[in-house]
C-alpha positions as CSV (number, residue, x, y, z in Angstrom):
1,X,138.7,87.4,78.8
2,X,140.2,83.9,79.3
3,X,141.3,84.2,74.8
4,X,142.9,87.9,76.1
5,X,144.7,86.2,78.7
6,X,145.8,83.3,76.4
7,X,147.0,85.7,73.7
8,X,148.7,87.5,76.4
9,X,151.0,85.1,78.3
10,X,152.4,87.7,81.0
11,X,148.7,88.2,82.0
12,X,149.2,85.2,83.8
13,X,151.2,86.9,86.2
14,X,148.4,88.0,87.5
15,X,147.3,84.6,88.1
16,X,147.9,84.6,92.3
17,X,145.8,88.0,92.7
18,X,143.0,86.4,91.0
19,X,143.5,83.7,92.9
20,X,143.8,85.6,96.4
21,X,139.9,87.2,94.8
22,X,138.0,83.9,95.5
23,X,137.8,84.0,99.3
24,X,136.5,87.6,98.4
25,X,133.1,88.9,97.5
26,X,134.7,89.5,93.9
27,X,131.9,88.4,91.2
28,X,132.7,89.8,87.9
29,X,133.8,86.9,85.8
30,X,134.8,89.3,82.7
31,X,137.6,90.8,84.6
32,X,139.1,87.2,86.5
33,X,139.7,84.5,84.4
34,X,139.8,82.3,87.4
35,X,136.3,83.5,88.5
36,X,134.9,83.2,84.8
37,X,137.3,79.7,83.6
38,X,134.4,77.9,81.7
39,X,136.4,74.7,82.7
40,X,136.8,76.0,86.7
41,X,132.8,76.4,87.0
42,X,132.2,73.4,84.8
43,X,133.9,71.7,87.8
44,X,132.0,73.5,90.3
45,X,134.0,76.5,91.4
46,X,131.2,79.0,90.9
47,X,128.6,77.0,92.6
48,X,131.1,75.9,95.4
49,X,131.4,79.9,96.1
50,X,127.6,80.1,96.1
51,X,127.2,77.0,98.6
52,X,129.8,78.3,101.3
53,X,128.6,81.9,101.0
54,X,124.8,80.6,102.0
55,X,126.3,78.4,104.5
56,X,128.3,81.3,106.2
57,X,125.4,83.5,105.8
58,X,122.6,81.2,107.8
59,X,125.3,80.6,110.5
60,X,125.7,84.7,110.8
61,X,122.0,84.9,110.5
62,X,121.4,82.4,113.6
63,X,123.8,84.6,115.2
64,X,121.7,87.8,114.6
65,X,118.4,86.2,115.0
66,X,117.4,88.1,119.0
67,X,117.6,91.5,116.8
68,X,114.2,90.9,115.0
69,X,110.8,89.1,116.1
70,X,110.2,85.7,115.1
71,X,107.2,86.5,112.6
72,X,109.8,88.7,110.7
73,X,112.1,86.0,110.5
74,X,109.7,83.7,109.2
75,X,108.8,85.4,106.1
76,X,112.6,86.3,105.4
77,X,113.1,82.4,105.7
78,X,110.3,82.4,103.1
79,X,110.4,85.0,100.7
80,X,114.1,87.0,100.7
81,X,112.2,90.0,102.4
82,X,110.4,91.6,105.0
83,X,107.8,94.4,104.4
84,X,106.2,96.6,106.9
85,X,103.8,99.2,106.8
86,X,103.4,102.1,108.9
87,X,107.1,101.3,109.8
88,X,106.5,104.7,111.3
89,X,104.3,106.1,113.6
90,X,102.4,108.8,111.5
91,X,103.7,112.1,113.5
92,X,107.1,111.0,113.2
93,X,106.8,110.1,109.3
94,X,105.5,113.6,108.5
95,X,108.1,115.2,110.1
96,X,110.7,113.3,108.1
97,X,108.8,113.3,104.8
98,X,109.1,116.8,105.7
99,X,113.0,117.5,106.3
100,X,113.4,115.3,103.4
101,X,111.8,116.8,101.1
102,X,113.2,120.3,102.0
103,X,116.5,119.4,102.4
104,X,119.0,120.4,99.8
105,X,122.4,119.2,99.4
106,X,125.3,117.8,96.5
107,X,123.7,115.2,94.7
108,X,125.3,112.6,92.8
109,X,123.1,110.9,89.6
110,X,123.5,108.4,87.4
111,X,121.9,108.0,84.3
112,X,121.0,103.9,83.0
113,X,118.7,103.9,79.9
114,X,115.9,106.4,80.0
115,X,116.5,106.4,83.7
116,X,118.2,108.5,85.9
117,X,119.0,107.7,90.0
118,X,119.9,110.6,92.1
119,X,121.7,110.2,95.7
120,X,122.1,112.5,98.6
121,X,124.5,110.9,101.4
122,X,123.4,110.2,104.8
123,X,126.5,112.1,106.3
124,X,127.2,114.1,109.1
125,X,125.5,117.4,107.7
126,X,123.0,115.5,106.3
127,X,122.3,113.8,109.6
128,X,122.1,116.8,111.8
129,X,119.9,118.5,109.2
130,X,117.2,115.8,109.5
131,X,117.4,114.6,112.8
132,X,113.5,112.6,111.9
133,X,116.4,110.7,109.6
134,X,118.9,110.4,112.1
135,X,116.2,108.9,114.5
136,X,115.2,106.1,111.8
137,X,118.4,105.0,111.4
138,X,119.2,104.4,114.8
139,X,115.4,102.6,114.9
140,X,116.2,98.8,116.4
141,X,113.7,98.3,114.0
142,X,115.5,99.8,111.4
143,X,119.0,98.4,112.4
144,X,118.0,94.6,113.3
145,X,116.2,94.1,109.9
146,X,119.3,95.8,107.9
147,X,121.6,93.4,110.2
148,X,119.7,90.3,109.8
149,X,119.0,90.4,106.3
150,X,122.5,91.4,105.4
151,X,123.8,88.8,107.7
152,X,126.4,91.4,109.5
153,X,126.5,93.1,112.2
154,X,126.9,96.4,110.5
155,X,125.9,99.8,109.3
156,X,124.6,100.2,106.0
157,X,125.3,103.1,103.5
158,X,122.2,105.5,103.7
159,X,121.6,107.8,101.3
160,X,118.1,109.8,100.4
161,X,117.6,108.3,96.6
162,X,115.5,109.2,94.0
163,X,114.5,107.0,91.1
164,X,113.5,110.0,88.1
165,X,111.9,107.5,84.9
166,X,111.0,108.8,81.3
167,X,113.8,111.1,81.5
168,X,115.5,110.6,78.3
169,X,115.2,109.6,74.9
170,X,117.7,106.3,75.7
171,X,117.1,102.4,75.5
172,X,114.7,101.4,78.5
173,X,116.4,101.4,82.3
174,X,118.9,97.9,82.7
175,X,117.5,97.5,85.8
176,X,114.1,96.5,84.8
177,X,115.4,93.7,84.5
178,X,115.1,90.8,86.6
179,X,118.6,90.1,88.2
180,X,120.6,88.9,91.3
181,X,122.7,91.5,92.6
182,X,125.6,89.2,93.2
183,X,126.4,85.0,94.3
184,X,126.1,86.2,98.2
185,X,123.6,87.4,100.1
186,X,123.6,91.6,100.6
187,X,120.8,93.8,101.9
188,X,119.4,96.6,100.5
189,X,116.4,98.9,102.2
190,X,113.6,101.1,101.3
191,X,111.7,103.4,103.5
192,X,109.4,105.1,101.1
193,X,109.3,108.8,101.6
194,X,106.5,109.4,98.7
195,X,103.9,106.5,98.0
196,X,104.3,103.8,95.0
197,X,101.6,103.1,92.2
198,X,102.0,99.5,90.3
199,X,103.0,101.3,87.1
200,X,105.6,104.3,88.1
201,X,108.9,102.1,88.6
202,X,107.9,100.0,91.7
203,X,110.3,97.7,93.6
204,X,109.9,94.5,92.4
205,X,110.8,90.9,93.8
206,X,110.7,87.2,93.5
207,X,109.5,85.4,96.4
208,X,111.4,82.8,97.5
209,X,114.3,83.2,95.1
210,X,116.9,83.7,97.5
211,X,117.4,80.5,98.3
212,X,120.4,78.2,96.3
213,X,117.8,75.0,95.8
214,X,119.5,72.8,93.6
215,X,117.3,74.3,91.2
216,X,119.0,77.7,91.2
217,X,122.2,76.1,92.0
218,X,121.7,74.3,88.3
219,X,121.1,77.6,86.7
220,X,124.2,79.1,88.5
221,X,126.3,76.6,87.4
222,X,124.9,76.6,83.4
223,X,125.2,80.5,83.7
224,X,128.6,80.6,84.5
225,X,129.8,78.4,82.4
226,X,129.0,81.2,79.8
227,X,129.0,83.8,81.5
228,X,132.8,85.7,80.8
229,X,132.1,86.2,77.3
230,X,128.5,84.3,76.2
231,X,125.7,86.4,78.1
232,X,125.1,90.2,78.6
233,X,127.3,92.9,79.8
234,X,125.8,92.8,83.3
235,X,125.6,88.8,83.8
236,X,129.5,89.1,82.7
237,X,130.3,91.5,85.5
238,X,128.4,89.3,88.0
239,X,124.6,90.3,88.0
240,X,123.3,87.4,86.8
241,X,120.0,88.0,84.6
242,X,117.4,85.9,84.2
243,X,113.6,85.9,82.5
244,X,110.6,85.5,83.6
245,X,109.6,82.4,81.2
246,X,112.9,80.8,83.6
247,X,111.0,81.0,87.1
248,X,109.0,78.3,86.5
249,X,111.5,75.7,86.2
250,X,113.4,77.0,88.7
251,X,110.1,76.7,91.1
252,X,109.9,80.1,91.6
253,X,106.3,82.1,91.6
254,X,105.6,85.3,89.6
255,X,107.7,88.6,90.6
256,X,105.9,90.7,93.2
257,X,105.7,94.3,92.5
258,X,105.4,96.5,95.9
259,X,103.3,99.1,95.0
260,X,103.0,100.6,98.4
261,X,101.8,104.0,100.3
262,X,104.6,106.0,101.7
263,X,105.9,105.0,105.3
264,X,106.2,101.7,103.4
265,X,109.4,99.5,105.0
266,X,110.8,96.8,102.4
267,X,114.3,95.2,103.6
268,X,115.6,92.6,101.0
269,X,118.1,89.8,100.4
270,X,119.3,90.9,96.4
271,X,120.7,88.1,95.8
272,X,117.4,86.9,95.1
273,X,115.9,87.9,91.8
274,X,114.7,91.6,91.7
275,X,114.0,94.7,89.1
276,X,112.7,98.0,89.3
277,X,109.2,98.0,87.5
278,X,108.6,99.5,84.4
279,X,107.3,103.3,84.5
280,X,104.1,103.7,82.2
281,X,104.8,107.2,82.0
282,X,107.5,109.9,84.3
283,X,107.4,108.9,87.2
284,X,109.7,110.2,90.6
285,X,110.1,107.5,93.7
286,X,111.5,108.8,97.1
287,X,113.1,107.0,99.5
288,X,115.8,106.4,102.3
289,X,117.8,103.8,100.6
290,X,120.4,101.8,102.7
291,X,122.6,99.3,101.4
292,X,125.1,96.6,102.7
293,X,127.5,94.2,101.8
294,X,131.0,92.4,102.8
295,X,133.1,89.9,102.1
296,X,130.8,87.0,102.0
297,X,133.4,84.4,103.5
298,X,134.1,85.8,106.7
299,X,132.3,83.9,109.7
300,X,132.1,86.4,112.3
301,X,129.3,88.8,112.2
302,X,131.0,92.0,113.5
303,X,134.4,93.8,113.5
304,X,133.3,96.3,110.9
305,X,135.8,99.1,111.1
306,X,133.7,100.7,108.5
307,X,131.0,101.3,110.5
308,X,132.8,103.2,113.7
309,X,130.9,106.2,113.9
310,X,132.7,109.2,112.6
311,X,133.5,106.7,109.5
312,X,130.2,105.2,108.9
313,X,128.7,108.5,107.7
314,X,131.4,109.5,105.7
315,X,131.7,106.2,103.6
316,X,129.6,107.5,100.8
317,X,131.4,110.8,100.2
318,X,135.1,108.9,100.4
319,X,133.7,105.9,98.1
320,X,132.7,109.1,95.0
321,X,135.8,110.5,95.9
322,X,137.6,107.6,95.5
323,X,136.6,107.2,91.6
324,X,136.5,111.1,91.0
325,X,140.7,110.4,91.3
326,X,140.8,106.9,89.7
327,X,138.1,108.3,87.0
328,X,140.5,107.4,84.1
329,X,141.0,104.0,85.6
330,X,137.9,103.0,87.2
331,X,135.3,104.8,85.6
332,X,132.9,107.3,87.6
333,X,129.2,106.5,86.5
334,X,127.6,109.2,89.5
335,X,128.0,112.6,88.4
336,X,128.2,115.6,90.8
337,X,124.7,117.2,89.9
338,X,125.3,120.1,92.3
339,X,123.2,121.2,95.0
340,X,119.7,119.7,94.8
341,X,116.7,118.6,96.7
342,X,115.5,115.1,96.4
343,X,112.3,116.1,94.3
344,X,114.0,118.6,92.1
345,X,112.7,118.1,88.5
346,X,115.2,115.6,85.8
347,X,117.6,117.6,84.0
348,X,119.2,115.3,82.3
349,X,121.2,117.3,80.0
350,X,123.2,118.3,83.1
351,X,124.0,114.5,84.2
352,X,127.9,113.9,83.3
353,X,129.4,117.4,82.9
């Protein structure tokens, strides 16, 4: 990106926009010269955006600490997540493993490798159709880990997601492989709807590897030093990879896979190292799958217009039909796979028409 620019001169007029993206939660260093100068995060400009994002994020955090118990806190502090069984109490869980699974709505999917993800938003309809869902949701156990975690006091993205492997003939799934969502702490959450074995695409995390030691500070730094043109697609656009032979000298412990039995409650920083597990064989995971992230440099914790109720819920459905206009710009990876419900069998011949 930085030769394009420097056989392009009047790409530098661009130059104060990228600028303006570094206060910003803007990661990919392919597409901002500035982000991705080899010479800029030789000097530190990468690893300066990881150090005051952390910073900003543990002085949210203290902010936010009365919404969870002190035993939850401590193993966040320790190991990037929190995971809690029987989150539910059993009546309640049947009855929303229930309306779950007989709900039926627009999906969206997306297909990566032999893989394909499917998404039903956690709208309005959605909402009043599955009240058991509506009632998680506005859980404080539910909403204090989501808000602690993701350092802001705001309202995640829900959707009901399914994770369909083995489903096509294609390269193994991208995301199997270990990876940092972004440089800044975000939060993504699991309540699983159907239960987990070890080798049918489990969640799966590195202890511990959310924090920016100088260790993983290092490896930030070497990374994107390379990272606009010499690493993989993904590392390029900002989720850094990384292999397990690396952990070790980073002083990191083997990943933990959660295989775990439905009503299983995982809430995780993913800017810690992460995958979904390998599938042995077809496999289908459900779940209600929140997810949250801002601008990593504000300081205050709340003034979230975005999650007002009467916008909140509609953020998913504006957000696909956002790129279903810009499609020839910005690209639209989730297809509209019609009306579905969230165990449907794969068809992935369908995906993309």
């Amino acid at each position: 990106m930085a030769q394009s620019a420097a056989m392009n001169p009047f790409r530098y007029l661009l130059l104060p926009w990228w600028i303006a993206q570094l206060p910003t939660g803007a990661k990919a260093f392919c597409d901002n010269p500035v982000i991705g100068s080899p010479l800029l995060n030789r000097w530190g400009l990468h690893v300066a955006r990881v150090r005051i994002a952390a910073a900003l994020a543990r002085s949210r955090r203290s902010r936010l600490r009365h919404l969870i118990d002190a035993d939850d806190r401590a193993a966040f502090e320790r190991d990037g997540f929190v995971l809690k069984r029987d989150f539910l109490p059993a009546e309640d869980f049947a009855v929303l493993r229930q309306q779950v699974l007989a709900y039926r709505a627009v999906a969206r999917e997306m297909v990566q490798g032999d893989t394909i993800t499917r998404r039903m938003a956690l709208d309005k309809a959605a909402l009043s159709a599955m009240p058991a869902v509506a009632a998680l949701i506005a859980t404080p156990g539910w909403r204090g880990l989501n808000r602690y975690v993701g350092s802001f006091d705001s309202e995640p993205i829900g959707y009901i997601q399914t994770i369909l492997s083995h489903v096509t003939d294609s390269d193994p799934d991208p995301q199997t492989a270990l990876h940092a969502d972004t440089f800044h702490s975000t939060v993504k959450a699991w309540l699983f709807v159907t239960d987990v074995a070890e080798d049918e695409g489990p969640f799966v995390y590195v202890p511990g590897s959310h924090q920016m030691t100088r260790a993983r500070l290092d490896w930030e730094k070497q990374r994107s030093m390379r990272a606009s043109a010499g690493l993989d697609r993904l590392s390029s656009r900002g989720s850094l990879r990384v292999g397990r032979e690396e952990l070790p000298a980073l002083g990191l412990p083997e990943p933990r896979a959660f295989a775990v039995p439905a009503n299983t409650l995982v809430v995780a920083d993913t800017s810690g190292f992460h995958a979904r597990g390998p599938s042995a064989r077809p496999s289908m995971r459900i779940e209600i799958w929140g997810y949250g992230r801002r601008n990593p440099f504000l300081p205050w914790t709340g003034l979230d217009p975005s999650s007002l109720p009467g916008i909140a819920e509609r953020r998913a459905a504006l957000a696909w039909g956002f790129r279903d206009r810009l499609r020839g710009i910005l690209g639209q990876p989730w297809a509209n796979a019609g009306p579905k419900t969230a165990g449907a069998p794969a068809r992935p011949e369908e995906v993309g028409r």
